[in-house]
C-alpha positions in Angstrom: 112.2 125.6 185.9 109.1 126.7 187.8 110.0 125.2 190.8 112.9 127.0 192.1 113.8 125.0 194.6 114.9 121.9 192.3 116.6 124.0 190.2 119.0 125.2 192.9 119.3 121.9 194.2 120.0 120.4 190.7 122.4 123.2 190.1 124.4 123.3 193.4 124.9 119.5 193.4 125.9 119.7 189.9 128.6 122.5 191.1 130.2 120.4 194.0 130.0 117.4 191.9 132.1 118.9 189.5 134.4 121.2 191.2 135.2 117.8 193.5 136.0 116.2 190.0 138.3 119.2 189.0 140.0 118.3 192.4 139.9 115.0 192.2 141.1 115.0 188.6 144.1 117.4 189.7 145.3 114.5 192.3 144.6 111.8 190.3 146.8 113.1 187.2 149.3 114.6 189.7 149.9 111.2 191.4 149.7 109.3 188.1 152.6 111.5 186.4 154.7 110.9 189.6 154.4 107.4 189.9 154.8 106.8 186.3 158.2 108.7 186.8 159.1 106.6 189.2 158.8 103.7 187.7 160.3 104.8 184.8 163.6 106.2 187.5 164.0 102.8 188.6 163.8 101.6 185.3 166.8 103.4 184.0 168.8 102.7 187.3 168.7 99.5 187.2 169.9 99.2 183.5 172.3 101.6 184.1 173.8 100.2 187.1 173.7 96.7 185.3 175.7 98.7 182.6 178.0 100.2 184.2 178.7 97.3 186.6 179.4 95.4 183.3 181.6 98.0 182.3 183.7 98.0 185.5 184.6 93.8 185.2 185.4 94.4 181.8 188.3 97.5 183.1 189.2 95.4 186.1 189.4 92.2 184.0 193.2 91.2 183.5 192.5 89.9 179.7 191.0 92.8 179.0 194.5 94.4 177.6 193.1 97.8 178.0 192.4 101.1 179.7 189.7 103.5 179.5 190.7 105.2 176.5 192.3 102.6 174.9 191.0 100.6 171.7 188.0 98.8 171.4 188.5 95.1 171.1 187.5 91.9 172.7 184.5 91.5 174.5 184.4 95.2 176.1 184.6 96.4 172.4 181.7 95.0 171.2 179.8 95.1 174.4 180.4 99.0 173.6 179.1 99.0 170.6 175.9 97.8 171.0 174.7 99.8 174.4 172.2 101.4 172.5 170.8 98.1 171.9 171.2 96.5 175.4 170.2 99.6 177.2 167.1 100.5 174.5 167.6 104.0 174.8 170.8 106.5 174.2 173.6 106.0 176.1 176.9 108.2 176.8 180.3 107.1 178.6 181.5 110.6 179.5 185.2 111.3 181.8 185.2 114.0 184.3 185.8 116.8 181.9 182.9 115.7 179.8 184.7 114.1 176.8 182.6 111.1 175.0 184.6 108.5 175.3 181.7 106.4 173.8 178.5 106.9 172.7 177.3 103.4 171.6 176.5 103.2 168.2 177.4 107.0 167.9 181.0 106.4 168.8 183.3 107.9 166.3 180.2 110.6 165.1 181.3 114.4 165.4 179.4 115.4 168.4 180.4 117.8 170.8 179.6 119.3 174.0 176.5 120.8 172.9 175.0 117.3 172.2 174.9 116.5 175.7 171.2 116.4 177.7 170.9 119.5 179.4 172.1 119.6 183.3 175.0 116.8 182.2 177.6 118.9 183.7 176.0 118.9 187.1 174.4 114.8 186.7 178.1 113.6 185.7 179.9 116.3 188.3 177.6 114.2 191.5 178.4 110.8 189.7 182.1 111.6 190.3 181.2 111.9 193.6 180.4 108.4 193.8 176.4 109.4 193.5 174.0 107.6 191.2 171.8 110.6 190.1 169.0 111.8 188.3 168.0 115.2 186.1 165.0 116.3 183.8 165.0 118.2 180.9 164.7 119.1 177.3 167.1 117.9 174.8 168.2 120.0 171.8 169.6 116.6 170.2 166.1 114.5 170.9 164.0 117.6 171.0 161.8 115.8 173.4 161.3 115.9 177.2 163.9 113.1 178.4 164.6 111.9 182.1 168.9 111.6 182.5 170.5 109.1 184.8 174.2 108.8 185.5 175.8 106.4 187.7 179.8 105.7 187.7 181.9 103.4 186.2 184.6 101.8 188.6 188.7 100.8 187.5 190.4 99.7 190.8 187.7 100.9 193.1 188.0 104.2 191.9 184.9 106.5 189.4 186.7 107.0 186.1 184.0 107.3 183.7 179.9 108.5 183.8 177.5 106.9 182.0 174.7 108.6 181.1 171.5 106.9 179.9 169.3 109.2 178.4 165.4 108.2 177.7 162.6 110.6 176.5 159.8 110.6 178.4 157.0 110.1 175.2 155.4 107.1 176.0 155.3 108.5 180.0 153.2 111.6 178.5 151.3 109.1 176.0 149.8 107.5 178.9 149.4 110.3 180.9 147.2 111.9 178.1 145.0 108.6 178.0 144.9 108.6 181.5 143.2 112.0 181.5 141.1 111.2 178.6 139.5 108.3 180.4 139.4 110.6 183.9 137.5 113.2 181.4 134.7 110.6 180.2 134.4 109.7 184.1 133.5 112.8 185.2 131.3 114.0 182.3 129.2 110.3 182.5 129.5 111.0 186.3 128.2 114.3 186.1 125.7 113.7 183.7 124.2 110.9 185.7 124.6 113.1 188.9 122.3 115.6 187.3 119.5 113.3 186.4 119.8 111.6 190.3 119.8 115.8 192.2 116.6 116.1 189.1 114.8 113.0 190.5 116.0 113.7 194.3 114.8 117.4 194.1 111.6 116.5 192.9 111.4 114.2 195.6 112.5 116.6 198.3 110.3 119.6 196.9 107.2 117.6 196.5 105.9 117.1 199.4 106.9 121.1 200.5 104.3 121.7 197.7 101.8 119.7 199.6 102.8 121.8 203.0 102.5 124.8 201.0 98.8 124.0 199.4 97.9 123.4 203.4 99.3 125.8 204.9 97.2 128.6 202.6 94.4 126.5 202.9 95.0 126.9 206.7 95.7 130.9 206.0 91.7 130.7 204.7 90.1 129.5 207.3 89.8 125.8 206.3 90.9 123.7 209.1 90.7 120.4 208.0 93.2 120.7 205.5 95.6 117.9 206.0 99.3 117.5 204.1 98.8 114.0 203.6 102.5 113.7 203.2 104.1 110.5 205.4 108.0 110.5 206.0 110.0 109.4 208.5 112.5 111.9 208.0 112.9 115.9 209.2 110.3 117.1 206.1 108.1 114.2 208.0 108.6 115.8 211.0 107.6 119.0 209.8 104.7 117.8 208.1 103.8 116.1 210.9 103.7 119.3 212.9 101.5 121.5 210.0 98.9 118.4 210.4 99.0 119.1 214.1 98.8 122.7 213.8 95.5 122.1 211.6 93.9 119.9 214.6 95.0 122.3 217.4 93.2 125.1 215.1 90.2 123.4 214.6 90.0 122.8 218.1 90.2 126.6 219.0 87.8 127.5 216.2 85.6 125.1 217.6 86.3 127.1 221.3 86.0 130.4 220.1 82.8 129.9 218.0 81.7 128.1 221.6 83.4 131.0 223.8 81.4 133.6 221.5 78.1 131.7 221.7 78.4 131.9 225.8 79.1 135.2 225.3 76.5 136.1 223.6 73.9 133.9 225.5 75.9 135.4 228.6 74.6 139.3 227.6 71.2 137.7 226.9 71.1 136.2 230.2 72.7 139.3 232.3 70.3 141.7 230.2 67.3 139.4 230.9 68.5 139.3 234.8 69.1 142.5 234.8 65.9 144.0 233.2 63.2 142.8 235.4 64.5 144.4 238.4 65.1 147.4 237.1 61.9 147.4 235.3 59.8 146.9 238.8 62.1 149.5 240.3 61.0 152.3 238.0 57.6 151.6 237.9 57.0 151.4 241.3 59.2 154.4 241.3 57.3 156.1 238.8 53.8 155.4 240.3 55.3 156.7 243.8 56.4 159.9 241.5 53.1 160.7 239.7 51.5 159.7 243.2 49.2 157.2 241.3 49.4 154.9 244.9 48.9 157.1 248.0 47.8 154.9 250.3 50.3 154.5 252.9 50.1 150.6 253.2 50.4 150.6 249.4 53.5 153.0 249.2 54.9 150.9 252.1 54.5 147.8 249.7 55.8 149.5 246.9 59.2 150.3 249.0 59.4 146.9 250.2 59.3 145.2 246.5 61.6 148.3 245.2 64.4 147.1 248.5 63.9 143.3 247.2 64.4 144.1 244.1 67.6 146.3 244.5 68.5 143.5 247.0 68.6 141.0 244.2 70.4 142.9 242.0 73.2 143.4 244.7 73.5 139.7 244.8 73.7 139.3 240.9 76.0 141.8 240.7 78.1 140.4 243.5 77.8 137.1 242.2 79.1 138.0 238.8 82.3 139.2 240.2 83.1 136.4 242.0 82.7 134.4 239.3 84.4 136.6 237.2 87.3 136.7 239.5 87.6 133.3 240.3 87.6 132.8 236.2 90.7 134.6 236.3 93.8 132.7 236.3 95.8 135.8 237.2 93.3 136.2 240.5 95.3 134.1 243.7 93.3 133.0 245.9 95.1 132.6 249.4 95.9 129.2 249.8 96.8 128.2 253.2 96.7 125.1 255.9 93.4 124.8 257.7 91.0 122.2 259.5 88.6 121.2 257.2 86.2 120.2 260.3 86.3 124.2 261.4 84.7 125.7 257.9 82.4 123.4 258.0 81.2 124.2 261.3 81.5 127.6 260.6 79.4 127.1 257.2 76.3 125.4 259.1 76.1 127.8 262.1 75.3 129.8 258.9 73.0 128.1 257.3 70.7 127.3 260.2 70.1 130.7 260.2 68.3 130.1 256.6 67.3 126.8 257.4 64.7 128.4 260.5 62.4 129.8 257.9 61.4 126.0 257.2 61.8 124.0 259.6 64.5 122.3 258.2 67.6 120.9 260.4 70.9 120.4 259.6 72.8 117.0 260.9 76.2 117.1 260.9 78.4 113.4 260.6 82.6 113.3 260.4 84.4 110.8 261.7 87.4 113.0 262.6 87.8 116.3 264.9 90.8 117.6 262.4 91.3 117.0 259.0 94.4 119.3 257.1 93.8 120.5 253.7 95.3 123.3 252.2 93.2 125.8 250.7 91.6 129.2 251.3 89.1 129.6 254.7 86.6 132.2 253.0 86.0 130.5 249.0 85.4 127.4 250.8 82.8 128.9 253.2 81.4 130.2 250.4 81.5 126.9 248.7 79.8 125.0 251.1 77.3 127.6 251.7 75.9 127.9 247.9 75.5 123.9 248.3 73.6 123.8 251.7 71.7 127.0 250.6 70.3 124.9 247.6 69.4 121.9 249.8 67.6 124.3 252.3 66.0 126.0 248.9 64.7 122.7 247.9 64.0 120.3 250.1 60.5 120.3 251.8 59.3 122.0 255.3 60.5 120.3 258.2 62.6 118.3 256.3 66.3 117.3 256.8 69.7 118.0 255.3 72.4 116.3 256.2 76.4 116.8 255.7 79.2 114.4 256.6 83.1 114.5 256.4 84.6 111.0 255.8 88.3 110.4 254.2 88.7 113.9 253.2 85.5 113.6 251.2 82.4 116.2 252.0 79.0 115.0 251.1 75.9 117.2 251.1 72.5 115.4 250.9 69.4 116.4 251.1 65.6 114.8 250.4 63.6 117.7 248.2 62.7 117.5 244.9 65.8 116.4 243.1 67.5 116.8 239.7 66.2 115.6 236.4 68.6 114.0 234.4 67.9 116.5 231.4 69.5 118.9 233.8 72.0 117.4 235.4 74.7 117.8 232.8 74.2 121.5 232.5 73.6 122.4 236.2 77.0 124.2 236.6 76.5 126.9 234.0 76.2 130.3 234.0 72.8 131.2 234.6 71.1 127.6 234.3 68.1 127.5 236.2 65.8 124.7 236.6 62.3 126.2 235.9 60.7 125.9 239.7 58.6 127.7 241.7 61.4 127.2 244.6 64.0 128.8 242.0 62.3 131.9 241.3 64.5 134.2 242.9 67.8 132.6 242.2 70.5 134.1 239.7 71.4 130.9 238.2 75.5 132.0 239.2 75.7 130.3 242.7 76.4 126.8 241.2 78.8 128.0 238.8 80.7 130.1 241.2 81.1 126.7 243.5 82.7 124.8 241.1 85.0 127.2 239.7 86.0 127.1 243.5 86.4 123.8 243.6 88.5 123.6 240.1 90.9 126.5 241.7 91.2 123.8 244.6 91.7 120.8 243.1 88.7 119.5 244.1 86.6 116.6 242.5 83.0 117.0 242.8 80.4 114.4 242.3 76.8 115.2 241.7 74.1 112.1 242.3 70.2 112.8 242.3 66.9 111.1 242.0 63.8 113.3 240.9 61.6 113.1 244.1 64.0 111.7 246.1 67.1 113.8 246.6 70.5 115.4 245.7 73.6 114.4 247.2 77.2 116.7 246.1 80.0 114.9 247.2 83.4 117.0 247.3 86.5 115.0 247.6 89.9 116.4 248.4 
């Protein structure tokens, strides 16, 4: 019995099974002996009323020519003598100070007192009352459990006599006995058959636990595709069901975490690389200033401007990566309020014309409504539209034109430089992603990733269309 389960099943069942047949049995033979008693009471009283009824016409009958004690002749004599045989058990015809007048076939016979069933006294004391009674007992004469009934015998309306019918109760305990024998074949055949259905069931039941078990340590390992395989439309189902869920959800967030830890890692590459050629220009112009290699004043003044630049861009990377880091952070609110939508974007190109001077490059503005409510925060979405109109100034060509419109809550930025290819498109909001241009040199690769993570903490659906050569238009839509 390896499999424990099964065996406790088998053996519990097994236990109620039979302890309910113990109760049932107790019941069964309970209610059997009773009825069976019954039966046989009734029985006897309605033999012994018939007798003693018969009895009574033969007193009361005027031809009769006799009394209770008198002789026994006629009709009433021999209808005394054989009681025995028309009652088919013993019979007594007792007065109220429990002398025989007859005993059937043992009229005449020397018996006393003593020869009475047991609890006679009290049986022909309540038939004198005018009660038809019953009493159990043993009798020394029959040596044999008997069942007593008494009922009384009637001259001129009055009791004058008991008689006592007195049957053993053998063939009562005969069947009872048989009756238990059967009930005892019942329950073993039951039981037996009960243990070979809690075998089969428990096998069943604990089978496809096994299966659960194999997958779950499989699961334990490391190996995510483990599946139960188990179908049932019941609670171990259910559970199964769950355990094959569990092994999807898992693989999924193996999948995550190998990809978390690979951006990770490509994220330190890509902060280390960012991060190294600054610093590198910054110490060796700092260390040629030092060992006074350059000490010609417009050099050293060319020297400080390139160190500034450089410390410049690595202000802006820095500040960069904690806005995006921030914005990453679910626990980080940003202040959501009610604003016109037409006011930051106002505020956003006075902005940007400022960097749009240095090429020529104007900004039109289109919106076909003077307030439009959203709810969101002022500054992130600023900031938002500024990364976007900073890249369309970035790459579009001198004296070119960008333009941005507000129509149905939707924002589109558009501009006619050198556009997307589609190699890039799918990757262009990642950390660090940088399309390889001599108009991109000095970016960080962040901005774009830092506008849509705005956009995702807003709600905001954003649409990226572009043609190599032709343009790039971000649509935003509220």
């Amino acid at each position: 019995m390896k499999n424990k389960i099964a065996f406790k099943l088998t053996l519990y069942f097994s236990a109620v099974l039979l302890l309910f047949s113990i109760i049932i049995g107790s019941v069964f033979i309970t209610l059997f002996k009773r009825h069976t008693m019954a039966l046989h009471k009734t029985d006897l009283e309605e033999r012994a009323v018939t007798m003693a009824s018969t009895l009574s016409s033969f007193i009361n009958s005027p031809n009769s020519g006799m009394g209770m004690m008198g002789g026994r002749q006629g009709g009433y004599g021999a209808y005394l003598r054989f009681l025995d045989e028309i009652a088919m058990t013993d019979v007594w015809i007792v007065d109220k100070d429990l002398r025989l007048i007859t005993s059937g076939q043992m009229a005449g016979s020397a018996y006393n007192y003593a020869d009475l069933p047991l609890d006679a006294e009290a049986v022909v004391e309540e038939v004198f009352k005018d009660n038809t009674t019953f009493s159990e007992g043993f009798s020394n004469l029959l040596s044999t459990p008997t069942l007593t009934i008494g009922t009384p015998i009637y001259s001129e309306g009055k009791v004058v006599g008991a008689l006592l019918l007195h049957s053993p109760v053998k063939g009562m305990q005969e069947a009872l006995l048989q009756g238990i024998g059967i009930l005892t074949i019942s329950i073993a055949s039951a039981l037996v058959l009960s243990i070979l259905l809690s075998i089969a069931l428990a096998v069943s039941f604990t089978r496809p636990l096994k299966k659960m078990k194999n997958s779950a340590v499989q699961l334990a390992r490391g190996d995510y595709s483990a599946k139960t395989g188990v179908q049932k439309k019941d609670e171990i189902g259910e559970l199964a069901s769950a355990i094959d869920l569990l092994s999807v959800q898992l693989g999924i967030a193996s999948r995550e975490t190998e990809q978390l830890f690979k951006l990770r890692r490509d994220f330190v590459a890509n902060i280390s690389h960012e991060l190294r050629t600054p610093v590198t220009v910054i110490r060796g112009s700092l260390e040629a200033l030092c060992d006074e290699v350059v000490t010609d004043p417009l050099q050293v003044k060319s020297y400080h401007r390139q160190m500034l630049n450089e410390s410049l861009f690595l202000q802006r990377l820095v500040n960069d990566l904690l806005d995006l880091s921030r914005l990453q952070n679910t626990d980080f609110k940003i202040e959501m309020q009610e604003l016109n939508l037409c006011d930051v974007i106002g505020d956003t190109i006075r902005t940007a014309q400022h960097i749009a001077q240095s090429k020529n490059i104007q900004i039109q503005q289109e919106q076909d409504t003077q307030i439009c409510l959203v709810l969101g925060d002022y500054g992130r979405l600023r900031q938002m539209f500024l990364i976007i109109l900073d890249n369309a100034v970035k790459f579009s060509s001198p004296n070119g034109v960008v333009r941005i419109s507000l129509k149905s809550k939707t924002v589109s930025i558009c501009d006619k430089g050198v556009g997307i290819a589609p190699k890039d498109l799918p990757y262009i909001f990642d950390r660090f992603y940088k399309v390889k241009s001599s108009e991109n040199k000095n970016g960080t690769g962040l901005g774009l990733a830092i506008a849509k993570q705005i956009a995702d903490r807003h709600t905001i659906n954003v649409v990226v269309r572009s043609t190599p050569d032709e343009g790039t238009e971000f649509l935003f839509q509220f």
